[in-house]
C-alpha positions as CSV (number, residue, x, y, z in Angstrom):
1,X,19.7,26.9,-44.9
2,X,20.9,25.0,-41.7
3,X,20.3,28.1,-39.7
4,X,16.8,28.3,-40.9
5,X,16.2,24.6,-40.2
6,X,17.9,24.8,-36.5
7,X,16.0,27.9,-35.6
8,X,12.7,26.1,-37.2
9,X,13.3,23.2,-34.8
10,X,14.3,25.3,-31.6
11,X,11.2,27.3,-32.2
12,X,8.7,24.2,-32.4
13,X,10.5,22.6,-29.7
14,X,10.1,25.3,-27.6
15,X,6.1,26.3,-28.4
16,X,5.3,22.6,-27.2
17,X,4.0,22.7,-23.2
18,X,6.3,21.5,-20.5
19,X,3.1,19.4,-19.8
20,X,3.4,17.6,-23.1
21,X,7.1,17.2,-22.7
22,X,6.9,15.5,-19.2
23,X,4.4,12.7,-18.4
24,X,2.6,13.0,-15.4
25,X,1.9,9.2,-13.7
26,X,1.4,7.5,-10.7
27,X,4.1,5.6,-8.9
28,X,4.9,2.0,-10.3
29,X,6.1,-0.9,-8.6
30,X,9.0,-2.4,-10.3
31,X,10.1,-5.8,-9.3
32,X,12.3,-8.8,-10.9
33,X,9.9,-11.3,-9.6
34,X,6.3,-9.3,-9.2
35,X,4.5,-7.6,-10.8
36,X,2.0,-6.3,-8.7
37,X,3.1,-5.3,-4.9
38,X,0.4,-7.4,-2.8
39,X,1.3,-10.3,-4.8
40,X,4.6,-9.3,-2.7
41,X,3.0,-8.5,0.6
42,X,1.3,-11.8,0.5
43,X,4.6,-14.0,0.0
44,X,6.4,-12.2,2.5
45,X,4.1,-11.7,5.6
46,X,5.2,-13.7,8.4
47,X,3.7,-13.0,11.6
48,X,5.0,-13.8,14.9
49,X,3.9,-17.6,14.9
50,X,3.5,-17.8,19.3
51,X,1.7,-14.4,18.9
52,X,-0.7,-16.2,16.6
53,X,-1.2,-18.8,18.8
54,X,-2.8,-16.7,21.2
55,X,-5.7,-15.4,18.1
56,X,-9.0,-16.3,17.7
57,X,-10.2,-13.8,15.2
58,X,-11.8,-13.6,11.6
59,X,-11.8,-9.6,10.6
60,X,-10.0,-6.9,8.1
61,X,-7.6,-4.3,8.2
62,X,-7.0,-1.6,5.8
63,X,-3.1,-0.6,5.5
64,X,-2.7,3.1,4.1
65,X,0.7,4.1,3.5
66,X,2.7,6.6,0.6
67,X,5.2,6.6,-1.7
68,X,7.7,9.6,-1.3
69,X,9.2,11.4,-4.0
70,X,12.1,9.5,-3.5
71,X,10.7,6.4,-4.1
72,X,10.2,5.2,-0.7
73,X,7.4,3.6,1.7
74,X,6.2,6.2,4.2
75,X,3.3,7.1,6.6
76,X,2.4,3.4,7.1
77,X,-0.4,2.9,9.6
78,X,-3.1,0.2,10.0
79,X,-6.9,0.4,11.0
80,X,-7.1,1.3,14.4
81,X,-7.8,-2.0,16.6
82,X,-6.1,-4.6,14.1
83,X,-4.5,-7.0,16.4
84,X,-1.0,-5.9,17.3
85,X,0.9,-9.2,15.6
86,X,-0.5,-8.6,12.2
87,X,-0.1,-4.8,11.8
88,X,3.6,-5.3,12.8
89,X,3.9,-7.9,10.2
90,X,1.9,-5.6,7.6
91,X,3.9,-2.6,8.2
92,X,7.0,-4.6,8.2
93,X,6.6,-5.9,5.1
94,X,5.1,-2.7,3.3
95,X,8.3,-0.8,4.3
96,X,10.3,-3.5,3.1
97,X,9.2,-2.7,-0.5
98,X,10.8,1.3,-0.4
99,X,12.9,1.6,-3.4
100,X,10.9,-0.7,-5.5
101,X,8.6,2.0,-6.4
102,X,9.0,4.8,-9.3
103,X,7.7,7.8,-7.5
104,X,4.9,9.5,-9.0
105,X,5.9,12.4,-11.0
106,X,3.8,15.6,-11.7
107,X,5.6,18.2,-14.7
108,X,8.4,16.2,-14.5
109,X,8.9,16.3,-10.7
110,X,9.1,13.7,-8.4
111,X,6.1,13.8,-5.4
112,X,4.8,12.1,-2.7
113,X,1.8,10.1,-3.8
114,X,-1.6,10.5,-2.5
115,X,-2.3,7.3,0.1
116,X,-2.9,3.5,-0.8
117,X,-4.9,1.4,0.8
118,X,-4.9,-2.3,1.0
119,X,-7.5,-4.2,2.2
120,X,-6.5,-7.3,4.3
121,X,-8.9,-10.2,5.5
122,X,-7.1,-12.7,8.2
123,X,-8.7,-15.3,10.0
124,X,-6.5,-16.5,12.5
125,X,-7.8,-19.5,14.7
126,X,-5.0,-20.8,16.6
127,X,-5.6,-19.7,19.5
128,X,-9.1,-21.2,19.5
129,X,-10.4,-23.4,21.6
130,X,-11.4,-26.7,19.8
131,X,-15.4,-26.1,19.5
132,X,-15.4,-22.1,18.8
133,X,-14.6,-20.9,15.2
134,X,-12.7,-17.3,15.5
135,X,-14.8,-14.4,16.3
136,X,-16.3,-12.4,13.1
137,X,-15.2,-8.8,13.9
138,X,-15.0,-8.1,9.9
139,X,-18.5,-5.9,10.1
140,X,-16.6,-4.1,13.0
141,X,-13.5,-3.5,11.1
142,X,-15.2,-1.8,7.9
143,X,-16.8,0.5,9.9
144,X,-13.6,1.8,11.4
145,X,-11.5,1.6,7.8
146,X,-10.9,5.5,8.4
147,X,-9.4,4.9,11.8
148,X,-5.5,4.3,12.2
149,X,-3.5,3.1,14.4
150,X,-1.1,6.4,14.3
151,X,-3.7,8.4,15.3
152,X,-5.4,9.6,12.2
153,X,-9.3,9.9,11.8
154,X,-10.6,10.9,8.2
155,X,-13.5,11.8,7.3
156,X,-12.8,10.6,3.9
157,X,-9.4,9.5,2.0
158,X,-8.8,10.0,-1.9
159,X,-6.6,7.1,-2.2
160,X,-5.7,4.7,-4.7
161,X,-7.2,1.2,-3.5
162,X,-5.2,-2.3,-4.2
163,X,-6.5,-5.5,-4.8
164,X,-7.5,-7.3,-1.2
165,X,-4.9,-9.7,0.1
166,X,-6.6,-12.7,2.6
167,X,-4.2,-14.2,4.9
168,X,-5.5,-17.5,6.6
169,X,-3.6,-18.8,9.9
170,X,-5.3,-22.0,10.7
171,X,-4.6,-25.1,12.6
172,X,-5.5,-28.2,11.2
Protein backbone atom coordinates (compact mmCIF):
# COMPACT_ATOMS: atom_id res chain seq x y z
CA UNK A 1 0.00 0.00 0.00
CA UNK A 2 2.95 2.50 0.72
CA UNK A 3 4.44 1.53 -2.57
CA UNK A 4 1.38 2.27 -4.41
CA UNK A 5 1.01 5.60 -2.58
CA UNK A 6 4.88 6.64 -3.28
CA UNK A 7 4.70 5.64 -6.88
CA UNK A 8 1.18 7.62 -6.99
CA UNK A 9 2.92 10.68 -5.73
CA UNK A 10 6.25 10.38 -7.87
CA UNK A 11 4.04 10.00 -10.85
CA UNK A 12 1.88 13.21 -10.20
CA UNK A 13 4.90 15.04 -9.25
CA UNK A 14 6.59 14.24 -12.15
CA UNK A 15 3.50 14.84 -14.96
CA UNK A 16 3.39 18.57 -13.55
CA UNK A 17 5.55 21.09 -16.07
CA UNK A 18 8.92 22.36 -14.99
CA UNK A 19 7.11 25.65 -15.87
CA UNK A 20 4.62 25.20 -13.10
CA UNK A 21 7.27 24.07 -10.69
CA UNK A 22 9.50 27.15 -11.17
CA UNK A 23 8.11 30.72 -11.16
CA UNK A 24 9.21 32.93 -13.79
CA UNK A 25 9.55 36.88 -12.45
CA UNK A 26 11.29 39.87 -12.85
CA UNK A 27 14.11 40.96 -10.67
CA UNK A 28 13.16 42.55 -7.21
CA UNK A 29 14.83 45.01 -5.25
CA UNK A 30 15.23 44.03 -1.79
CA UNK A 31 16.26 46.57 0.74
CA UNK A 32 16.10 46.95 4.76
CA UNK A 33 15.17 50.47 4.42
CA UNK A 34 13.44 50.86 0.74
CA UNK A 35 11.28 49.60 -0.87
CA UNK A 36 11.39 50.79 -4.23
CA UNK A 37 15.01 51.50 -5.75
CA UNK A 38 14.65 55.33 -6.87
CA UNK A 39 13.34 56.04 -3.56
CA UNK A 40 17.18 54.91 -3.07
CA UNK A 41 18.68 56.72 -6.00
CA UNK A 42 17.13 59.81 -4.84
CA UNK A 43 18.62 59.75 -1.09
CA UNK A 44 21.81 58.92 -2.26
CA UNK A 45 22.72 61.19 -5.32
CA UNK A 46 25.33 63.58 -4.49
CA UNK A 47 26.83 65.27 -7.23
CA UNK A 48 30.06 67.04 -7.32
CA UNK A 49 28.86 70.35 -5.39
CA UNK A 50 31.87 72.89 -7.37
CA UNK A 51 30.76 71.02 -10.61
CA UNK A 52 27.30 72.23 -9.92
CA UNK A 53 28.28 75.46 -9.47
CA UNK A 54 29.36 75.82 -12.87
CA UNK A 55 25.28 74.59 -14.16
CA UNK A 56 22.69 76.47 -15.44
CA UNK A 57 20.37 73.94 -16.80
CA UNK A 58 16.72 72.61 -16.42
CA UNK A 59 16.47 69.16 -18.66
CA UNK A 60 16.06 65.13 -18.28
CA UNK A 61 18.12 62.19 -18.55
CA UNK A 62 17.00 58.71 -18.96
CA UNK A 63 19.40 56.13 -17.08
CA UNK A 64 19.15 52.51 -18.71
CA UNK A 65 21.03 49.93 -17.00
CA UNK A 66 20.41 45.73 -16.22
CA UNK A 67 20.39 43.39 -13.72
CA UNK A 68 22.65 40.29 -14.31
CA UNK A 69 21.83 36.93 -13.44
CA UNK A 70 23.84 37.30 -10.57
CA UNK A 71 22.05 39.93 -9.15
CA UNK A 72 24.20 42.80 -10.10
CA UNK A 73 23.96 46.40 -11.78
CA UNK A 74 25.40 46.29 -15.28
CA UNK A 75 25.43 48.13 -18.65
CA UNK A 76 24.72 51.44 -16.99
CA UNK A 77 24.67 54.39 -19.46
CA UNK A 78 22.88 57.75 -19.51
CA UNK A 79 21.25 59.87 -22.43
CA UNK A 80 23.79 61.01 -24.58
CA UNK A 81 24.57 64.87 -23.74
CA UNK A 82 23.40 64.74 -19.96
CA UNK A 83 25.87 66.99 -18.25
CA UNK A 84 28.97 65.06 -17.25
CA UNK A 85 28.49 65.83 -13.13
CA UNK A 86 25.09 64.27 -12.96
CA UNK A 87 25.59 61.09 -15.13
CA UNK A 88 28.69 60.29 -12.90
CA UNK A 89 26.62 60.75 -9.93
CA UNK A 90 23.60 58.64 -11.61
CA UNK A 91 25.73 55.88 -12.57
CA UNK A 92 27.46 55.92 -9.32
CA UNK A 93 24.80 55.47 -7.39
CA UNK A 94 22.81 52.89 -9.70
CA UNK A 95 25.92 50.52 -9.39
CA UNK A 96 25.95 51.01 -5.88
CA UNK A 97 22.69 49.12 -5.61
CA UNK A 98 24.34 45.55 -7.24
CA UNK A 99 23.44 42.84 -4.86
CA UNK A 100 20.26 44.35 -3.68
CA UNK A 101 18.45 42.92 -6.58
CA UNK A 102 16.91 39.22 -6.91
CA UNK A 103 17.82 38.45 -10.50
CA UNK A 104 15.05 37.64 -12.74
CA UNK A 105 14.62 34.09 -13.24
CA UNK A 106 13.11 32.29 -16.33
CA UNK A 107 12.40 28.08 -15.64
CA UNK A 108 14.06 28.41 -12.72
CA UNK A 109 17.24 30.03 -14.06
CA UNK A 110 18.81 33.00 -13.19
CA UNK A 111 19.11 35.84 -16.29
CA UNK A 112 20.08 39.05 -17.14
CA UNK A 113 17.05 41.30 -17.29
CA UNK A 114 15.80 43.19 -20.15
CA UNK A 115 16.91 47.15 -19.50
CA UNK A 116 15.37 49.72 -17.01
CA UNK A 117 14.99 53.04 -17.58
CA UNK A 118 14.66 55.80 -15.20
CA UNK A 119 13.62 58.94 -16.02
CA UNK A 120 15.47 61.89 -14.24
CA UNK A 121 14.41 65.72 -14.24
CA UNK A 122 17.28 68.17 -12.72
CA UNK A 123 17.31 71.71 -12.71
CA UNK A 124 20.43 72.94 -11.60
CA UNK A 125 20.81 76.77 -11.33
CA UNK A 126 23.90 77.46 -9.52
CA UNK A 127 25.83 78.47 -11.88
CA UNK A 128 23.39 81.07 -13.09
CA UNK A 129 23.79 84.38 -13.26
CA UNK A 130 21.39 86.30 -11.00
CA UNK A 131 18.65 87.51 -13.65
CA UNK A 132 18.60 84.16 -16.01
CA UNK A 133 16.62 81.12 -14.83
CA UNK A 134 18.53 77.77 -16.11
CA UNK A 135 18.13 76.97 -19.72
CA UNK A 136 15.09 74.49 -20.63
CA UNK A 137 16.84 71.73 -22.66
CA UNK A 138 14.04 69.15 -21.31
CA UNK A 139 12.19 69.18 -25.01
CA UNK A 140 15.84 68.49 -26.33
CA UNK A 141 16.52 65.67 -24.00
CA UNK A 142 13.22 63.62 -24.82
CA UNK A 143 14.01 63.59 -28.16
CA UNK A 144 17.34 61.98 -27.66
CA UNK A 145 15.98 59.34 -24.68
CA UNK A 146 17.33 56.47 -27.19
CA UNK A 147 20.82 58.01 -27.29
CA UNK A 148 23.52 57.01 -24.68
CA UNK A 149 26.29 58.13 -23.53
CA UNK A 150 28.24 54.54 -24.23
CA UNK A 151 27.54 54.73 -27.50
CA UNK A 152 24.33 52.99 -28.10
CA UNK A 153 21.48 54.32 -30.56
CA UNK A 154 18.05 52.34 -30.49
CA UNK A 155 15.64 52.43 -32.52
CA UNK A 156 13.42 51.33 -29.85
CA UNK A 157 14.01 49.70 -26.20
CA UNK A 158 11.50 47.03 -24.53
CA UNK A 159 12.40 48.04 -21.05
CA UNK A 160 10.77 48.16 -17.94
CA UNK A 161 10.29 52.00 -17.02
CA UNK A 162 10.64 53.30 -13.17
CA UNK A 163 8.83 55.91 -11.62
CA UNK A 164 10.72 59.57 -12.57
CA UNK A 165 13.06 60.86 -9.91
CA UNK A 166 13.47 65.09 -9.98
CA UNK A 167 16.57 66.27 -8.50
CA UNK A 168 16.49 70.15 -7.81
CA UNK A 169 20.02 72.01 -7.16
CA UNK A 170 19.17 75.53 -6.42
CA UNK A 171 20.60 78.40 -4.75
CA UNK A 172 18.55 80.43 -2.68
Amino acid sequence: MMRKALLFVSLLVLSVPLGVLAQDHEPVFVHERYKHPTELFAQNMLPDVYELSKLCVNSVTFVRFIIGADGSVKSVACTKDTPTVIAASLKETVLATSGSWLPKEVNGKAVDSKPYLLPVMFNVNYGCPKADKSTNKFEEAVRRVLVFDDGTVAESMECTMLPPMVQRYTKN
